[in-house]
Structures are given as structure tokens and as C-alpha cells.
N, C-alpha and C positions, 0 to 999 in steps of 0.2 A: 824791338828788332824783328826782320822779316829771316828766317831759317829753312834753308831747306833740306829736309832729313830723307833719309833711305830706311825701311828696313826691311832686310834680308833674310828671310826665314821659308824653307819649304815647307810648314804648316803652318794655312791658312787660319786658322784657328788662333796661332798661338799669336800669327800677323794681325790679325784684327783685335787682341785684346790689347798689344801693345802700341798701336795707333790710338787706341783711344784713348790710353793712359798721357801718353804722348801728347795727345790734343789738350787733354784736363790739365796737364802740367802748363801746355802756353795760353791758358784761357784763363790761368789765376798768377800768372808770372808778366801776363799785361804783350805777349810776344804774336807777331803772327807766323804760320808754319804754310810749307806746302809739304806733305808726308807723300813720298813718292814707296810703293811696297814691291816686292819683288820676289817672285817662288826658288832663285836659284841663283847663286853667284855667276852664272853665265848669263843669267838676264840682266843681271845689274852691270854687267862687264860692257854687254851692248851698248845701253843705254851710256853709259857711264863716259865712252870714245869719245860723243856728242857733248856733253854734260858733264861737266868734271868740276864744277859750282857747288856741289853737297855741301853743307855743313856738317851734319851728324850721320855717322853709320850708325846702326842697332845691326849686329851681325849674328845670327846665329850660328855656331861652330858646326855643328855636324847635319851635315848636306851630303845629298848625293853629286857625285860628281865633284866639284872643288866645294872644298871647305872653307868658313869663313877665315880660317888663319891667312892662310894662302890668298885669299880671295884682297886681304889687308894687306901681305906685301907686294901683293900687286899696286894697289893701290897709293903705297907708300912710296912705289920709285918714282912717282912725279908730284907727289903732294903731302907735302909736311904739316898742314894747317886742320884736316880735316879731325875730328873727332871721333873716337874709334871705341863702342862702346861694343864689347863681346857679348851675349847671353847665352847661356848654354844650362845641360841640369847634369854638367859633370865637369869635377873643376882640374881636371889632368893634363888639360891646355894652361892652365898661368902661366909659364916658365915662357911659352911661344911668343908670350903678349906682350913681353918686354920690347922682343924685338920689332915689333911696328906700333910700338908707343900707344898702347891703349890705355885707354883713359879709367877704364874698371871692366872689371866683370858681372856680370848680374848672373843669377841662379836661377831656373826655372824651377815655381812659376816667380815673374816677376814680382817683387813688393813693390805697388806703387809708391809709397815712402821712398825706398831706397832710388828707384828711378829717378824721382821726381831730384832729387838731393843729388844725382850725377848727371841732369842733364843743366842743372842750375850749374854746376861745375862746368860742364862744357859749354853752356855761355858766355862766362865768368872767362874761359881762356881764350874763345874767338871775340871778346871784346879787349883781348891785349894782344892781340892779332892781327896787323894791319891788313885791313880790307883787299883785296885784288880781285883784278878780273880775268876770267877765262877765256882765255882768246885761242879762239885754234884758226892754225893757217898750214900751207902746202904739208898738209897729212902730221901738222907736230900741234903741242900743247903748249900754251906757257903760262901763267899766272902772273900781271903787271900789278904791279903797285897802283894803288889811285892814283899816290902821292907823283906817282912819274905821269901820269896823262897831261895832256895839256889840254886836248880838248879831242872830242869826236867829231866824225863828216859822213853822212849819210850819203851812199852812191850807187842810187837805183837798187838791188837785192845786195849788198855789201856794204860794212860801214870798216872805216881806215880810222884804228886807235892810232893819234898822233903821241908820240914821246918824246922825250927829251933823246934817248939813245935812238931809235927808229919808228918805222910806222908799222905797225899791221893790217892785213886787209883781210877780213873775214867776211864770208856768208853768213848774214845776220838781219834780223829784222832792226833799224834804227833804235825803233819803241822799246824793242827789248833789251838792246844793250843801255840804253838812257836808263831804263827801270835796275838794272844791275849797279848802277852809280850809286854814290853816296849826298848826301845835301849840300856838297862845295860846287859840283855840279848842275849849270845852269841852261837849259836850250835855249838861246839866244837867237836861233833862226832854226826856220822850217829844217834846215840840213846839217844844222852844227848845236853842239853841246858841248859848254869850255868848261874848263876848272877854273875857278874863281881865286883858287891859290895863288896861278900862275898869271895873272894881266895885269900890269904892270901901269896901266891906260885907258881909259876907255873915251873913244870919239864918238861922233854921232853917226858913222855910218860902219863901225870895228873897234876891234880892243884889240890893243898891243900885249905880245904875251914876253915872258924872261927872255925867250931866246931869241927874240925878234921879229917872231912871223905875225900876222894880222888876220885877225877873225871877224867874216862880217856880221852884224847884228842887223836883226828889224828896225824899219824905225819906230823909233817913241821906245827903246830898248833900251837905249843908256841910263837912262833915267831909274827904271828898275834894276839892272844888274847895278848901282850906284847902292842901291839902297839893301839889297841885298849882301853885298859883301860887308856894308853898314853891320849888319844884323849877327852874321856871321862873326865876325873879324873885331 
């Protein structure tokens, strides 16, 4: 699995030992990571408007400025899915951590053992987690189901999630929304990426999808989305 973790901590020091614990755990657990690090819950807040994808917080509680508690229920009014691990070296925050569902507490300094054993846990729950994507549009956030995409349309610097309830159109690279898919997920043409869940058909110049609309394909494309749903399915 591909993870993308946060960790939040105003020293550097303590930020860099736990990246690397961090790293050893997905380099023997078979994962890949992109560890994004951050000196301060307002720089993670920043980035976070854009990027709202994390997989795992590493949060440490006591910061200048907003604290990691705080820093979690922000984070919590628009996203249930994300993994919320506290580290602190004083444990007079637990009673807080209920309320935006943390997943443990770790104690400074970190035990790798104990780490290593709660971040297998938070694996373990975003793999019964169904997958979504971050899609932001006229200044809001939402998180789609894969399971609701029918397929993606690249258009010029924006690509339009099609769904079964509506469309979204965000400022987005193609490439990178394609990479944020999952494997049901097929580019079928230079500007389109369908869900293979959803086609119901496939011709030699488009596939018919559940709700009736038609997606063009390359040619000599049938033949592999064919064998692919094969594979899958």
C-alpha cells in the first residue's frame, strides 16, 4: 500500500527520529510512504486546505500556538477516515483523545516496537476503509467513494470526477488524480480514466457505463480493458 503520513512536531530533532522509525516500519511491512513533516499545526493547517489525502497524523500535543488536540478537531470536522496517532511525554491529554478518535498515544521518547505495532494497526483500519478521493471545488472539500466514480475527463489544467450523483471539476493535474485511483481504474484514452466496475459494454470506439453515458477508448483498447476486467473480476 502507497501512505501518505504527516508528522507534526515543533522539534526538529524529535521530527527526524520519528521519520525514520516511520520509514523502517514501511521498508519491513512491504508499504510505500510519502512522509510529509511539519514545525507547527498552522503549517500543517496550510498545506492540509490543498491536501486533505493524509493517511496518518503523528501529532505532537504541546506546540506553540495551537496544540495537536485542537489541531485534531479541526481536522476531524471534515474527515473521519484519517488516523490520528498523538505523541506527547505527558499523558494528561488522554481524556481529549477520545473525542477526535485517536487511534493511541505514544510517550516521548518513541519505542520503535510500540510504534511500529500502532502504525500496523492503522493500516489494518484504512484497509477496512473504503478508499476516497479528495476532490476540492468552489472553495469546499468532499471525499467521493471510488466506488461512486464512473470514470475521470481530463480538461486542459482541470479534470471533472464524473458520478453517479454529479460531477466535480477541480484544478488538478490528470496524472495525479489517475495516480490517487485504485487498480479498477483504467486510462482508456489520452483524457479519460473509467472505473471498470461501472461498463456494462465495451465497443471498439467506447464502453457503455450503468447509467448510460459512453466513454471513448483508443483504438486497439478494447481488447485490453477486455482482458483486464478479465483479471480483476
Amino acid at each position: 500500500m502507497n501512505y501518505k503520513i504527516a508528522i507534526i512536531d515543533d522539534n526538529s530533532a524529535d521530527t527526524e527520529y520519528a521519520a525514520a522509525l516511520v520509514e523502517r516500519w514501511a521498508e519491513s511491512a512491504g508499504h510505500s510512504l510519502r512522509i510529509f513533516t511539519f514545525p507547527s499545526a498552522e503549517a500543517f493547517l496550510f498545506q492540509y486546505e490543498e491536501e486533505q489525502d493524509f493517511d496518518i497524523l503523528l501529532l505532537d500535543i504541546e506546540m506553540k500556538e495551537m496544540n495537536g488536540v485542537d489541531l485534531a478537531k479541526k481536522v476531524r470536522q471534515g474527515n473521519d477516515a484519517v488516523q490520528i496517532i498523538f505523541i506527547t511525554g505527558y499523558p494528561d491529554f488522554v481524556a481529549e483523545g477520545y473525542e477526535v478518535a485517536a487511534l493511541h498515544y505514544l510517550m516521548k521518547p518513541i519505542s520503535s516496537e510500540k510504534l511500529h505495532e500502532v502504525l500496523y494497526k492503522a493500516a489494518s483500519n484504512l484497509a477496512k476503509t473504503e478508499k476516497r478521493l479528495c476532490v476540492t471545488y468552489d472553495r469546499r472539500t468532499d471525499f467521493v467513494p471510488l466506488s461512486q466514480i464512473l470514470y475521470v475527463e481530463a480538461q486542459k489544467q482541470y479534470v471533472v470526477i464524473h458520478t453517479f450523483a454529479e460531477n466535480y471539476r477541480m484544478k488538478r493535474s490528470f496524472a495525479e488524480t489517475v495516480e490517487a485511483l485504485d487498480e479498477f481504474f483504467f486510462r482508456c484514452q489520452r483524457s479519460f480514466c473509467v472505473n471498470l466496475c461501472h461498463i456494462t459494454r465495451i465497443g471498439g470506439s467506447s464502453v457503455l457505463l450503468k447509467n448510460g453515458e459512453e466513454v471513448p477508448i483508443s483504438r486497439g483498447m478494447a481488447e485490453k480493458i477486455g482482458k483486464e476486467m478479465i483479471r480483476l473480476f
